[in-house]
N, C-alpha and C positions, 0 to 999 in steps of 0.2 A: 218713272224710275222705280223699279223694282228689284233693290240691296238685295245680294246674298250674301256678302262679306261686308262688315264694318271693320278698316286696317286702322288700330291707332298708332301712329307713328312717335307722338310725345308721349309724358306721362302723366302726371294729375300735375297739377299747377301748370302745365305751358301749355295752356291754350285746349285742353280737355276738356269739351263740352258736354260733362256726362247730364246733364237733361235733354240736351239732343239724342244722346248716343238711347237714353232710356225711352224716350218716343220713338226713335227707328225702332228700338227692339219690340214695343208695343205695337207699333202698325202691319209691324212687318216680322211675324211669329216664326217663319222659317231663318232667317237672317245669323248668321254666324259672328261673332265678333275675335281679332285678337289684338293683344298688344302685349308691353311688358308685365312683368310679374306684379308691380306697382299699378297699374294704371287697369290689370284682370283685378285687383281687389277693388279698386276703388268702382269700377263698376258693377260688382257683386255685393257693395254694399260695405266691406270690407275694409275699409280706410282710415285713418285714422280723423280725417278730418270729417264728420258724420253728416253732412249737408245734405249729400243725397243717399241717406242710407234707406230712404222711405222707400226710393223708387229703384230699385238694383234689378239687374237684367241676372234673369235664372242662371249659375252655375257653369250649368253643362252646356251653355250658349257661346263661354266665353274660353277661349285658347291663350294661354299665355307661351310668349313667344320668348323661351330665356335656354342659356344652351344649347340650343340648334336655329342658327344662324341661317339654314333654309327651309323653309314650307312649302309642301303641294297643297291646296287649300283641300284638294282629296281629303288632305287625314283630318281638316274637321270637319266633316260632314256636306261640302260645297261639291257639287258635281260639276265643275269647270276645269279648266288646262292651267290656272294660273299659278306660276310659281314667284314665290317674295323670297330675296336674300339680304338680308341684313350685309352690309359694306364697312367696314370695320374702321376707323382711326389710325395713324400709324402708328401709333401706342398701344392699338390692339383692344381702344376700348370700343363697346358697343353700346356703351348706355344711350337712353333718349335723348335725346332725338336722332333718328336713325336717319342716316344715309342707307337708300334702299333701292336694289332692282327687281323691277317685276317684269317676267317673260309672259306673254300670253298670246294667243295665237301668233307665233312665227314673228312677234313684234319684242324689242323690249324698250321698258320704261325705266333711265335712271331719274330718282328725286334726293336731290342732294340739299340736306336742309341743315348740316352743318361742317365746313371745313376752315380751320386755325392757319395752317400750316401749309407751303411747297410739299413737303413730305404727303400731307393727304392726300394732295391732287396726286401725287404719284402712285400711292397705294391703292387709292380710289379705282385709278387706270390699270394698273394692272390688275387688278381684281376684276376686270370688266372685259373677258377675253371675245367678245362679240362687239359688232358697231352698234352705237345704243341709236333710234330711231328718234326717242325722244327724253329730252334733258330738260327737270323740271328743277326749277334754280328758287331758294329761299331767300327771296331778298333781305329779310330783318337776322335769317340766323347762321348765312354764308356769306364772306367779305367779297366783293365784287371785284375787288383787288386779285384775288384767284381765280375768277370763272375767265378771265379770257386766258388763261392758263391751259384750265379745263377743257376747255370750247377747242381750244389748237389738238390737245393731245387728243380729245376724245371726236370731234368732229362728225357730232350729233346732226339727225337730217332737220329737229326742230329742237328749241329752247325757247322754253315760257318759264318767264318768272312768275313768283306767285307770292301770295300773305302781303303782298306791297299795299293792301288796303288796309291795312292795321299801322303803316310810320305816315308821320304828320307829312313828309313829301312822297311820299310811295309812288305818285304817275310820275311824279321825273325820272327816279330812281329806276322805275321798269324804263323808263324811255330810256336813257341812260346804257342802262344792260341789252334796249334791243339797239344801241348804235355801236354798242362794245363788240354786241354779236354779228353783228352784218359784217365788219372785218375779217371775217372766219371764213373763208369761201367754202361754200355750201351746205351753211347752216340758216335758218329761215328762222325767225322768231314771230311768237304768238304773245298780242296782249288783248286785254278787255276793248272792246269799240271804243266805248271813251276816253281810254288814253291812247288812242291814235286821233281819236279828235283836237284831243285837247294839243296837239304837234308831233 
C-alpha cells in the first residue's frame, strides 16, 4: 500500500490516531492528509492537548476540510479522480464525525458513521442523487435501528459494517446487520472471515 491521501473523518479524541497518522506521513513523504479544522491542528502539532506535539506532520501536507462541504483531492496536491462530500445532518450540522461520499472511478462509496434520526436517513437519501455501490455502516456510532431504513431507501449493491472490533459483542452485532441486510433484495453484505466463521 502506497497512501496518497490520509481522510480523517473524526476529530482528536474519537478515535484519532495521530502517531499512526505521523508514521504514514514519515514513510510516505508524498502523502496528502485532511480533515477538520480540529483534528489539521492537532496533527500540525497545534492542539491543545500537547502529547504529540513532538511528532506533527509539516503544515502544507495537511488540508483542513471546513466550509466546503466537497473536495477534488486535485486541489491538494493528489493527481487522482477522487471526490469526498461531506453529508450533512438534518439540522444541517457537519461536525465530526462525518457522513461521507466518495466518487472515484465511475463508483461511489457512502460511509455513514453517524445517524440520530428518521429525518437523517431522509436527508442522507436525498443528498445522494446516484445509486451508492457501496454502503459502509458504523456499527458503535449509527443505531442499527435505522440502517434497514437506510438499506430500503438507498438499496446499495454492497454494505460492510465496520469498527465492530472496538464493542465487547461487535461479531454478533456485524452478524446481526449482515441478517438485517440480506432482507434488502439486492444488497450483499461484507464481513471479516472470522465472523462468518464464528456463524
Amino acid at each position: 500500500i502506497r497512501p496518497d491521501l490520509g481522510f480523517c473523518s473524526v476529530g482528536p479524541g474519537e478515535q484519532l490516531d495521530l502517531s499512526a497518522l505521523s508514521h504514514l506521513a514519515a514513510a510516505f513523504p508524498d502523502a496528502r492528509f485532511v480533515g477538520s479544522g480540529n483534528a489539521r491542528d492537532a496533527m500540525i502539532g497545534r492542539h491543545a492537548d500537547d502529547e504529540w506535539a513532538d511528532m506533527p506532520i509539516e503544515p502544507g501536507r495537511v488540508h483542513a476540510l471546513e466550509q466546503e462541504p466537497r473536495l477534488d483531492v486535485r486541489q491538494v496536491g493528489v493527481s487522482d479522480s477522487l471526490r469526498i462530500r461531506i453529508l450533512s445532518d438534518a439540522d444541517g450540522s457537519d461536525e465530526p464525525p462525518w457522513n461521507l461520499l466518495l466518487s472515484f472511478s465511475g463508483l461511489q462509496l457512502c460511509l455513514i458513521q453517524r445517524l440520530n434520526t428518521e429525518e437523517d436517513v431522509v436527508t442522507v437519501c436525498e443528498a445522494v442523487r446516484r445509486r451508492v455501490d457501496v454502503l459502509m455502516w458504523s456499527l458503535p456510532g449509527a443505531s442499527q435501528l435505522l440502517a434497514a431504513d437506510l438499506l430500503d431507501q438507498m438499496r446499495p449493491g454492497f454494505a460492510i459494517p465496520f469498527a465492530y472490533d472496538r464493542l465487547p459483542n461487535g461479531g454478533e452485532l456485524a452478524r446481526q446487520f449482515r441478517d438485517m441486510a440480506a432482507r434488502t433484495p439486492g444488497v450483499k453484505t461484507y464481513l471479516f472471515a472470522e465472523d462468518y466463521m464464528e456463524g
